[in-house]
Backbone as JSON, one array per atom type, in Angstrom:
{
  "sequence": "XXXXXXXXXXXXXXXXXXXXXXXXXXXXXXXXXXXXXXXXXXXXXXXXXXXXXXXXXXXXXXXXXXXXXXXXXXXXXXXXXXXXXXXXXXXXXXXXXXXXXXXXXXXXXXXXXXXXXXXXXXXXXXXXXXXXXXXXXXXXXXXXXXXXXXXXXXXXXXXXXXXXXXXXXXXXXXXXXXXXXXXXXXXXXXXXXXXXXXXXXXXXXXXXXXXXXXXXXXXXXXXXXX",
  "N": [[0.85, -1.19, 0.0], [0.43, 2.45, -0.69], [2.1, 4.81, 1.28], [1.92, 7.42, 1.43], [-0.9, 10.1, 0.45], [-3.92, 9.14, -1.44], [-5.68, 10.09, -3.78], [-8.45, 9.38, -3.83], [-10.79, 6.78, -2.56], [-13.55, 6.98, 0.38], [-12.32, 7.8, 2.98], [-10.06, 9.69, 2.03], [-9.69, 12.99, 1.95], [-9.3, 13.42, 5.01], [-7.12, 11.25, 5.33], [-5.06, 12.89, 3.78], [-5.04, 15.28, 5.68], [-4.39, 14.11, 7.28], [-1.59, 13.6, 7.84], [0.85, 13.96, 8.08], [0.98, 12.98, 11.16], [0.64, 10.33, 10.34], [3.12, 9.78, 8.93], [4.98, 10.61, 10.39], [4.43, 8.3, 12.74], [4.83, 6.1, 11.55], [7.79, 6.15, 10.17], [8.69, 6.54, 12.63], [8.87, 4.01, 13.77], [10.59, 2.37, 12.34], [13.61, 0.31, 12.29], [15.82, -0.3, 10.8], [17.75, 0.24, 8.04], [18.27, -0.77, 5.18], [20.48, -1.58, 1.81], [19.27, -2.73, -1.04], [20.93, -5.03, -3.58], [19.75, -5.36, -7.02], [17.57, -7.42, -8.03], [17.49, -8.69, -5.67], [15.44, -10.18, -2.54], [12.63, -8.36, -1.11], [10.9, -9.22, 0.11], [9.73, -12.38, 0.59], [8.17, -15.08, -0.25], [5.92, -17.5, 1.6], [7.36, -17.13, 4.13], [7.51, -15.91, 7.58], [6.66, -12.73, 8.61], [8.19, -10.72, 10.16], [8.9, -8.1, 10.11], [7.68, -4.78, 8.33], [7.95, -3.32, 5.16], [9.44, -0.41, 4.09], [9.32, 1.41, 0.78], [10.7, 3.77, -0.35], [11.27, 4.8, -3.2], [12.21, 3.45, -6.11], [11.8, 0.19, -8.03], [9.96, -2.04, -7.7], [9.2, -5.84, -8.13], [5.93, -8.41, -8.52], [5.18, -11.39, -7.45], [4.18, -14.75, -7.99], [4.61, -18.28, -7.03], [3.18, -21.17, -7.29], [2.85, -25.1, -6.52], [2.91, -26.76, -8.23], [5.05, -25.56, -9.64], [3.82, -23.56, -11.4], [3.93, -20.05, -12.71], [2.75, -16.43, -11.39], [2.8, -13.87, -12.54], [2.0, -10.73, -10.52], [2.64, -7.74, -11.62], [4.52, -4.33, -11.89], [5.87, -2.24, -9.79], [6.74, 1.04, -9.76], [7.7, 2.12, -6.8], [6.64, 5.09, -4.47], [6.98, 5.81, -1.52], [6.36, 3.45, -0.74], [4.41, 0.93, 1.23], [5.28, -2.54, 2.15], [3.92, -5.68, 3.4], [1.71, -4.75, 5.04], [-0.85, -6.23, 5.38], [-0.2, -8.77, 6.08], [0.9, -7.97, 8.64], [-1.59, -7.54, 10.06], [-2.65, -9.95, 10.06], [-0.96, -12.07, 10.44], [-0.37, -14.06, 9.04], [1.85, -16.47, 6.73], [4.1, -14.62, 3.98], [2.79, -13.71, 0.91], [3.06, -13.18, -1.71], [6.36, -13.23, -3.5], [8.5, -10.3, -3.34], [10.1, -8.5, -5.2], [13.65, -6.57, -5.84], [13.7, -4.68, -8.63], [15.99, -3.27, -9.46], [19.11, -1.0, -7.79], [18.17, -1.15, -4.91], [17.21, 1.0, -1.95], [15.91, 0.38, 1.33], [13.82, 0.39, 3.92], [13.02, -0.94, 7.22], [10.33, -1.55, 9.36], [9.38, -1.82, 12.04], [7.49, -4.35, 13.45], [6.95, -4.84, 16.44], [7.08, -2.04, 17.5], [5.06, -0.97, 15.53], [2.54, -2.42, 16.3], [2.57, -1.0, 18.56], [2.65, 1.84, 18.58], [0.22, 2.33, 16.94], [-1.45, 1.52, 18.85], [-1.15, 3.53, 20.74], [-2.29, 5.68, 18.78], [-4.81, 5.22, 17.89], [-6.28, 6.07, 15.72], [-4.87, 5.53, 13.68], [-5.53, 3.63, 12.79], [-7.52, 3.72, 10.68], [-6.53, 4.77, 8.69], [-4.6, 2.28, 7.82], [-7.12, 0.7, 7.23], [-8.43, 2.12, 4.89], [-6.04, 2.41, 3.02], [-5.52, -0.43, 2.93], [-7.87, -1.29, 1.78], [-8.47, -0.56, -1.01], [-6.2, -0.98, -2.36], [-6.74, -4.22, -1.81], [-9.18, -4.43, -4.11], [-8.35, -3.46, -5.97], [-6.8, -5.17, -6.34], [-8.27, -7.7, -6.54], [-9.98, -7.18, -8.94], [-8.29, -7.37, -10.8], [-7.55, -9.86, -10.93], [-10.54, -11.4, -10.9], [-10.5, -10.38, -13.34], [-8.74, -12.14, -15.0], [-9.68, -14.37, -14.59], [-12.14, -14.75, -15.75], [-12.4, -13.42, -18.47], [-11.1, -13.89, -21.8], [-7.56, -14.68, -22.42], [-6.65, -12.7, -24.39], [-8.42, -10.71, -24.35], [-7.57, -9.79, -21.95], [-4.77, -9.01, -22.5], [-5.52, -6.92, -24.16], [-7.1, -5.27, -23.13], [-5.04, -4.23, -20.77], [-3.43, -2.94, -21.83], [-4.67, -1.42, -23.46], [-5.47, 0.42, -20.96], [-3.38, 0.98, -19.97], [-2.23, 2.91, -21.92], [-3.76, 4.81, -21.13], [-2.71, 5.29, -18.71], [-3.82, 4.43, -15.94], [-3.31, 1.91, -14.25], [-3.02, -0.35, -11.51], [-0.85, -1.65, -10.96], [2.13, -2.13, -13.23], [3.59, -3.9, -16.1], [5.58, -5.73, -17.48], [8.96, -5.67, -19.37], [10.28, -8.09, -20.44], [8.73, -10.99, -21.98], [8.55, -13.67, -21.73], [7.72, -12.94, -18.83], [5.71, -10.68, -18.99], [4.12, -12.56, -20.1], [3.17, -14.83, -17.56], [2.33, -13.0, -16.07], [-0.22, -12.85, -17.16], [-1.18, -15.52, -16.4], [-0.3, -17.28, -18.08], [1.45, -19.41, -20.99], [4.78, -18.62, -22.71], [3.89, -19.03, -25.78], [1.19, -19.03, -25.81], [0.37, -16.32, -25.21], [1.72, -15.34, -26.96], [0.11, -16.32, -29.13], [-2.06, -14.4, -28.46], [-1.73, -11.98, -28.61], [-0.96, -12.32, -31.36], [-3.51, -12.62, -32.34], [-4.81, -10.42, -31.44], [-3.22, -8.68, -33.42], [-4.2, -8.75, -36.1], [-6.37, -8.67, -35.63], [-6.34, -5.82, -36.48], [-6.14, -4.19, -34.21], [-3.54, -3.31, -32.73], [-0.17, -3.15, -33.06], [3.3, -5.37, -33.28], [6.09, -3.73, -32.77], [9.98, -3.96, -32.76], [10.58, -2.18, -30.77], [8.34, -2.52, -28.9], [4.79, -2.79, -28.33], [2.48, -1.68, -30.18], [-0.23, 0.68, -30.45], [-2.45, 0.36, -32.46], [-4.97, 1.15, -34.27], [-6.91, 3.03, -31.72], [-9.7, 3.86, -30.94], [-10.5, 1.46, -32.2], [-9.81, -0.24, -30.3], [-10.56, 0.72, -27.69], [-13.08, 0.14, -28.0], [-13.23, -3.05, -28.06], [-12.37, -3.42, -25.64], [-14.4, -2.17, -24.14], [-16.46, -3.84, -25.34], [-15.7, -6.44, -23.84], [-15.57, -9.01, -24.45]],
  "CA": [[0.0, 0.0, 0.0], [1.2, 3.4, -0.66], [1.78, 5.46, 2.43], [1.27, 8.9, 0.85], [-2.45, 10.11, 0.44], [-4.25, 8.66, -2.63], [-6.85, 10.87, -4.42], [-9.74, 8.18, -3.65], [-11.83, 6.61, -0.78], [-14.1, 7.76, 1.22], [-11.37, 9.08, 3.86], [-8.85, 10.82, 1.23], [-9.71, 14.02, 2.63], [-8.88, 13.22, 6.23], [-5.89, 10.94, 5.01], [-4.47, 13.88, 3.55], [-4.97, 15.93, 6.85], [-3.75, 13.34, 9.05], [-0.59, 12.72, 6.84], [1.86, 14.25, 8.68], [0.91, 12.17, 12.15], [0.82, 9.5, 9.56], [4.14, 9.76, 8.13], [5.82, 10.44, 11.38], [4.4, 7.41, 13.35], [5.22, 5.01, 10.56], [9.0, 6.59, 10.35], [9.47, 6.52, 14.32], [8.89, 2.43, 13.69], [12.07, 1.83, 11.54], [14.13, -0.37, 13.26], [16.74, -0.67, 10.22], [17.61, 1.1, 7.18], [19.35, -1.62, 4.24], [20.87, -1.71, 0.41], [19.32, -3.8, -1.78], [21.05, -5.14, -5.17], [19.28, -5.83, -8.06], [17.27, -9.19, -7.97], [17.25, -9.35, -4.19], [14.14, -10.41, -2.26], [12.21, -7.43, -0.13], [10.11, -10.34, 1.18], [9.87, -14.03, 0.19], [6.61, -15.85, -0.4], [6.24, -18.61, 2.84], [8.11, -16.52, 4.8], [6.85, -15.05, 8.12], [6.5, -11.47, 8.39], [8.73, -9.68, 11.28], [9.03, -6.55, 9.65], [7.24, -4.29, 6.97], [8.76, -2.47, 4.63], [8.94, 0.84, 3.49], [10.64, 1.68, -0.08], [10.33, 5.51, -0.61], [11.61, 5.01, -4.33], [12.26, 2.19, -6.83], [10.84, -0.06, -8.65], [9.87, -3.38, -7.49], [8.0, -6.6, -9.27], [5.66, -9.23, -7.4], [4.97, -12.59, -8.25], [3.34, -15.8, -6.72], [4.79, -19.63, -7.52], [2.08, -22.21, -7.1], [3.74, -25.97, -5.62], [3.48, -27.14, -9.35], [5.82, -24.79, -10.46], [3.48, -22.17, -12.26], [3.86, -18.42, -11.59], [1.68, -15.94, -11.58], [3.31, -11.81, -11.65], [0.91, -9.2, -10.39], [2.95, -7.1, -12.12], [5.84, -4.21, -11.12], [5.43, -0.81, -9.34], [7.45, 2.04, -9.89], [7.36, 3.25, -5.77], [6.26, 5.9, -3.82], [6.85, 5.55, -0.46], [4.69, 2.06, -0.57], [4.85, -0.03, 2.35], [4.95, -4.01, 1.86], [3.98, -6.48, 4.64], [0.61, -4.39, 5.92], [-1.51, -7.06, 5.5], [0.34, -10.26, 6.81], [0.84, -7.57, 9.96], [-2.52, -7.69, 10.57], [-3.58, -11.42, 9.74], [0.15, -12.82, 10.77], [-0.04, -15.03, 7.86], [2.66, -16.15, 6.33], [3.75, -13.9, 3.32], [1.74, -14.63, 0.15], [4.17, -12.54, -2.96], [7.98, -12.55, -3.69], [8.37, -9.34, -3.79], [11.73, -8.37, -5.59], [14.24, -5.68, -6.13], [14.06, -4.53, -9.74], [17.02, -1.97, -9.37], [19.42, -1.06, -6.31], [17.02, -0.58, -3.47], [17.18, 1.24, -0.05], [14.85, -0.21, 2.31], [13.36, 0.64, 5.63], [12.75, -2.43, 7.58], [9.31, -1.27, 10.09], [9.11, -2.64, 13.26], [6.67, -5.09, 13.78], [6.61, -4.36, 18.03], [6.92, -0.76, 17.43], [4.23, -0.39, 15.22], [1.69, -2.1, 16.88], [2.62, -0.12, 20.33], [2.14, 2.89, 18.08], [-1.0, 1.92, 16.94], [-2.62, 1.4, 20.42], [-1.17, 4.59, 21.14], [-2.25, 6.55, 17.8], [-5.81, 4.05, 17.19], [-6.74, 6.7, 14.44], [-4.23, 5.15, 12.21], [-6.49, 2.57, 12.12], [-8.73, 3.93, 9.92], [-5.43, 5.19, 7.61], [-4.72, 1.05, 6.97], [-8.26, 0.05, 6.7], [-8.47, 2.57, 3.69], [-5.18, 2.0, 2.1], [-5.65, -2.09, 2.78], [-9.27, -1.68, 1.31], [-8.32, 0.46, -2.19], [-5.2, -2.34, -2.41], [-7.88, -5.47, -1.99], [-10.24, -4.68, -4.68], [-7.42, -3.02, -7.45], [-6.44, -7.01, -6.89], [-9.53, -8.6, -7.1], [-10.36, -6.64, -9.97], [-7.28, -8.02, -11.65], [-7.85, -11.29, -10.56], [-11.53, -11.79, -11.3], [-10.46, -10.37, -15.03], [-8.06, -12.6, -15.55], [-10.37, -15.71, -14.38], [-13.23, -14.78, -16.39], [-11.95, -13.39, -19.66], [-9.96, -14.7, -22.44], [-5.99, -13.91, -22.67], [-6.32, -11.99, -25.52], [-8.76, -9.95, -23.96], [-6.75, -9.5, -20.49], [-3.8, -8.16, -22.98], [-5.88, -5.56, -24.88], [-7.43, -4.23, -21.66], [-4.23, -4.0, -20.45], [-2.48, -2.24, -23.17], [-5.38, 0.34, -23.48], [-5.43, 1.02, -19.44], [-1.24, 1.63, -19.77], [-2.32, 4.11, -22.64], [-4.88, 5.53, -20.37], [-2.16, 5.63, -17.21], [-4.43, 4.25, -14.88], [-3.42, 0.84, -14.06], [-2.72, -0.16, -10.64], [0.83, -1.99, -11.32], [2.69, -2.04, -14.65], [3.85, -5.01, -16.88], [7.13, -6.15, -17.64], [9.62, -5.35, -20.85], [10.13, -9.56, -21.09], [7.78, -11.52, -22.76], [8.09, -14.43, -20.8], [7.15, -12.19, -17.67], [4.4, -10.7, -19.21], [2.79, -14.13, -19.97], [3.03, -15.3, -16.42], [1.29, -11.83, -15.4], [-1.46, -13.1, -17.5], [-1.16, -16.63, -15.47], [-0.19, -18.06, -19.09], [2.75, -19.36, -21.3], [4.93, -17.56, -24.09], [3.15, -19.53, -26.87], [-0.02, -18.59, -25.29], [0.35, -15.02, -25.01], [2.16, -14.87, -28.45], [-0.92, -16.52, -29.84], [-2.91, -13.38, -27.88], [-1.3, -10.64, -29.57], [-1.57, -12.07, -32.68], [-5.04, -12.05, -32.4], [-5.26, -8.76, -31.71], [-2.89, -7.62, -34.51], [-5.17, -9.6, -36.64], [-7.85, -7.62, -35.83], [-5.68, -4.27, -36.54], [-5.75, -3.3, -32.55], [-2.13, -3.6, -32.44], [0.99, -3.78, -34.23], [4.06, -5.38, -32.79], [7.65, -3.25, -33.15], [11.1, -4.19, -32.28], [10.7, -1.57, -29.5], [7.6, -2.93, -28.02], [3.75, -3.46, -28.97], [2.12, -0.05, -30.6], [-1.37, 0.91, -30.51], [-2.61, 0.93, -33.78], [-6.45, 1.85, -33.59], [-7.17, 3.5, -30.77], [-11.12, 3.41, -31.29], [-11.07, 0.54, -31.9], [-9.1, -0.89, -29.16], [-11.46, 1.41, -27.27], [-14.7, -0.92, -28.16], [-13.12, -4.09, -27.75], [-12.29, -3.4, -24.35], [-15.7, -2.23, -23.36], [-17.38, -4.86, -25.34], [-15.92, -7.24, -22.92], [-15.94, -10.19, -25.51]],
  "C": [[0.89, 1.24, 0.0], [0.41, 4.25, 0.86], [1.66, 6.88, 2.39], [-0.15, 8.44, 0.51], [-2.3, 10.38, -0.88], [-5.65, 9.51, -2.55], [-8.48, 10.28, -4.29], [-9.9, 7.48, -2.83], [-12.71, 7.64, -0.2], [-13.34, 8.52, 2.09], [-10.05, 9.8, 3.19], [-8.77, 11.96, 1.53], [-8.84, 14.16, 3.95], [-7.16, 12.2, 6.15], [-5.11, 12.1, 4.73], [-4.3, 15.03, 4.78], [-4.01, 15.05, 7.55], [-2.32, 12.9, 8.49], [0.82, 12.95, 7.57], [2.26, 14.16, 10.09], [1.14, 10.82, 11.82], [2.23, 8.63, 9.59], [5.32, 9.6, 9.37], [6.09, 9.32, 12.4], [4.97, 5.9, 12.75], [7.61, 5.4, 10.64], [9.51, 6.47, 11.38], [9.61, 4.7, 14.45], [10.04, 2.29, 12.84], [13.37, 1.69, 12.42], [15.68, -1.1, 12.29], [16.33, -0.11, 8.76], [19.24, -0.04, 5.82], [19.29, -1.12, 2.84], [20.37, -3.2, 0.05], [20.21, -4.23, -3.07], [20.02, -5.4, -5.79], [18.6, -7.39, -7.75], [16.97, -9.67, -6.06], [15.78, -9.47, -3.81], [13.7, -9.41, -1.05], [11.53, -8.58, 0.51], [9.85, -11.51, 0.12], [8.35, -14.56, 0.61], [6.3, -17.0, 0.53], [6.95, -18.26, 3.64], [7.21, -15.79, 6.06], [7.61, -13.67, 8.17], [7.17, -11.01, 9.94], [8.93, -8.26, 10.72], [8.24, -6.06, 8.25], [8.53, -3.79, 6.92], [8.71, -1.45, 3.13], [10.46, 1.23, 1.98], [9.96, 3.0, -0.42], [10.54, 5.6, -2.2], [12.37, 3.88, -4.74], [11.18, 1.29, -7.33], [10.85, -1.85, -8.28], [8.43, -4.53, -7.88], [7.16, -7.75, -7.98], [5.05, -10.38, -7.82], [4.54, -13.65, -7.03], [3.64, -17.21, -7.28], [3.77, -20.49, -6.42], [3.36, -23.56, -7.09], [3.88, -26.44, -6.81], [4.14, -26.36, -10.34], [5.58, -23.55, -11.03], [3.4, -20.76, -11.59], [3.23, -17.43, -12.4], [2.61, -14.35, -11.3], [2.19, -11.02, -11.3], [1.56, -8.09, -10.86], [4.76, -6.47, -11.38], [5.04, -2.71, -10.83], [6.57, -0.09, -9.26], [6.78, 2.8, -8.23], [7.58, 4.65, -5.24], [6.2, 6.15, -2.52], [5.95, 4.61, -0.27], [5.52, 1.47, 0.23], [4.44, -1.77, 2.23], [4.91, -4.45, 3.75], [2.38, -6.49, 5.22], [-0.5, -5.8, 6.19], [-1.32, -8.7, 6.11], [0.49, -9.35, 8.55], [-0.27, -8.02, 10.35], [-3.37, -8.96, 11.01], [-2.63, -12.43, 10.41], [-0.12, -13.83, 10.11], [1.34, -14.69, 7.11], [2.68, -14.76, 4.47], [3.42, -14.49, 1.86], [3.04, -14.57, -1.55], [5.66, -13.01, -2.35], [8.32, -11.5, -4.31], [9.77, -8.69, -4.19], [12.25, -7.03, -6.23], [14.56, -5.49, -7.96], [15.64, -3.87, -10.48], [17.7, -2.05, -8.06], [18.16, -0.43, -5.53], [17.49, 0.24, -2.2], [15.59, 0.81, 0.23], [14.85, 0.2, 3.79], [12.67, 0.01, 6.06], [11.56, -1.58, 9.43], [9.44, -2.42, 10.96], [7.88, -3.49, 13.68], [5.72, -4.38, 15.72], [6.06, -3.0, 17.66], [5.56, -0.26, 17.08], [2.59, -0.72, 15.84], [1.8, -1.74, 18.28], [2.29, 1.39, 19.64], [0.68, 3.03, 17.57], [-1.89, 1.57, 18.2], [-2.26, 3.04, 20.9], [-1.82, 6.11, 20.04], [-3.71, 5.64, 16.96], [-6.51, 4.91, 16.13], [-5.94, 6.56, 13.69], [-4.7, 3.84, 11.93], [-6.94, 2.52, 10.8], [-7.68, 4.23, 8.22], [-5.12, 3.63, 6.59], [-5.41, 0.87, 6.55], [-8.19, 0.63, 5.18], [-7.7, 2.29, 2.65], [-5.61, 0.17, 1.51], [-6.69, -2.47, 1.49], [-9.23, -1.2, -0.14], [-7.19, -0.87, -2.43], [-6.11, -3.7, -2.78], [-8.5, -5.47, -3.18], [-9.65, -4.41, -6.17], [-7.25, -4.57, -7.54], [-7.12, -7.86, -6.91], [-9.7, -8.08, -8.47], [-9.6, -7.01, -10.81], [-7.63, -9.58, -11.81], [-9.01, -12.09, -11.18], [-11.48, -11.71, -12.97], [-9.63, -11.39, -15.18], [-8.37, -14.09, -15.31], [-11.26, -15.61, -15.43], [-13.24, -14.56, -17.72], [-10.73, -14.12, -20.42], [-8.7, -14.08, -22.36], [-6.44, -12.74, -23.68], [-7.49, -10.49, -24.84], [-8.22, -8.97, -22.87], [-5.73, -8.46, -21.11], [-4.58, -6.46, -23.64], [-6.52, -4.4, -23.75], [-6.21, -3.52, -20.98], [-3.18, -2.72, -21.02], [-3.71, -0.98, -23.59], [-5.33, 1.25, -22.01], [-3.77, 1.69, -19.3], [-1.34, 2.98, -20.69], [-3.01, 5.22, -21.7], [-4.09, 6.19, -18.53], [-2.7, 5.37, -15.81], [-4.32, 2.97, -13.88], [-2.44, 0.65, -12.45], [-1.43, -0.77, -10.68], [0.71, -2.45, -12.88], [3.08, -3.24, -14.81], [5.53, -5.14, -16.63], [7.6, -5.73, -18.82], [9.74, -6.97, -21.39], [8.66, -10.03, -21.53], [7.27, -12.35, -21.89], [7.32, -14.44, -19.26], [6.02, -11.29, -17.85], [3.53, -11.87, -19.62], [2.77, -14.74, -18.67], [1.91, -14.1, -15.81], [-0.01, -12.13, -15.76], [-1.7, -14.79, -17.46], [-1.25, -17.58, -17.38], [1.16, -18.4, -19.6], [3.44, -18.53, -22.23], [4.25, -17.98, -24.68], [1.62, -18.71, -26.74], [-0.29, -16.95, -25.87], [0.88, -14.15, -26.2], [0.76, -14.73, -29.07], [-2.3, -14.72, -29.77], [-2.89, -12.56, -28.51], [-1.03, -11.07, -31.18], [-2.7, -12.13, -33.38], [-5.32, -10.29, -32.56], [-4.35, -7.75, -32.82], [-3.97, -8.55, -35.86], [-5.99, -8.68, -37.02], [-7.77, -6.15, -36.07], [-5.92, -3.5, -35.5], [-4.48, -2.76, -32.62], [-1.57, -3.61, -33.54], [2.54, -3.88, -33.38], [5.98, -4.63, -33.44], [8.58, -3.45, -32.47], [10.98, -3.67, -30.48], [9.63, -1.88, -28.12], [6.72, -3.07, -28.92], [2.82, -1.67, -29.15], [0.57, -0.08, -30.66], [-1.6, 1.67, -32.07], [-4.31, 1.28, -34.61], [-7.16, 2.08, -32.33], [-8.8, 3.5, -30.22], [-11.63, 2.29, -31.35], [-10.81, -0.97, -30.97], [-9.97, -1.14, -28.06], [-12.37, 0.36, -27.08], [-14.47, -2.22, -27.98], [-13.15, -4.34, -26.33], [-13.93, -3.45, -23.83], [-16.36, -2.67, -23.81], [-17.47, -6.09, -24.16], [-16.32, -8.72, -23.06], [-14.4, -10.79, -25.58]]
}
């Protein structure tokens, strides 16, 4: 969840007020301040949770291996002061993502103790998780449920108009093979996808990436929903 105030919810107003009780109580919990390299793991998938953690800047990807091997990315986020962990705090489940260093990282490793002794002492940052947690939950259902219910080829063109559109709650990958796992499929698969949709003159694939090549009618495919 990002720990800066987000333009949406019901308490975005009052988030934005309370941001700088926020910001400070979360910051007084850092109990270690590390370098990541490249490739390292901010948190590990089966792993319990002793510490969140706060990356103020970078860009990190998140992914989910199932016991027969297959993996699933939720994508990558270019952060913002986003805090990983919040939700295994609360549930003390183990952790669910491998959430990994795209780039060098700094990290700020949140105190587990700390924060909930700050939280009994500060119980109006309650209401600060619930919101973030609850705006987080439903961006990933909403992914989730699309990518159960529609076809690949659909999942990609939605995708690829929402990145035009800037609205998407985490970004793709530049590999291939890592964008077909995002769309819980294989390369072949996901080849086959996009050449559907250049097919249908949505698309056109270039060296440099995949180009939007009717915009209109990209447009209508999407919100046919076919």
């Amino acid at each position: 969840m990002q720990l800066k105030p987000l333009a949406k919810g019901r308490y975005s107003q009052r988030w934005e007020q309370d941001y700088p009780l926020i910001e400070a109580v979360i910051l007084s919990c850092i109990s270690e301040v590390k370098m990541l390299k490249k490739g390292a793991h901010l948190m590990t998938q089966g792993e319990a949770i002793n510490s969140l953690v706060l990356v103020k800047q970078g860009r990190v990807s998140l992914g989910h291996t199932a016991r027969n091997g297959r993996c699933f990315q939720l994508g990558t986020i270019d952060c913002d002061s986003q805090l990983f962990g919040e939700m295994e705090f609360f549930t003390q489940y183990q952790c669910q993502l491998d959430i990994i260093a795209n780039e060098p990282l700094e990290i700020s490793l949140i105190s587990t103790e700390k924060l909930q002794h700050s939280l009994g002492q500060h119980p109006q940052l309650a209401l600060f998780f619930a919101s973030a947690i609850a705006i987080d939950y439903q961006d990933t259902v909403d992914i989730f449920t699309r990518r159960l219910l529609y076809p690949i080829s659909y999942n990609v063109a939605f995708d690829i108009y929402h990145e035009y559109l800037n609205d998407l709650p985490v970004d793709g990958f530049s590999k291939r093979y890592l964008e077909a796992e995002r769309f819980g499929t294989t390369d072949r698969v996901y080849r086959r996808a996009l050449q559907h949709l250049e097919e249908r003159g949505l698309i056109e694939r270039k060296k440099e990436g995949i180009r939007i090549k009717n915009l209109n009618a990209l447009k209508a495919f999407v919100e046919a929903g076919i």
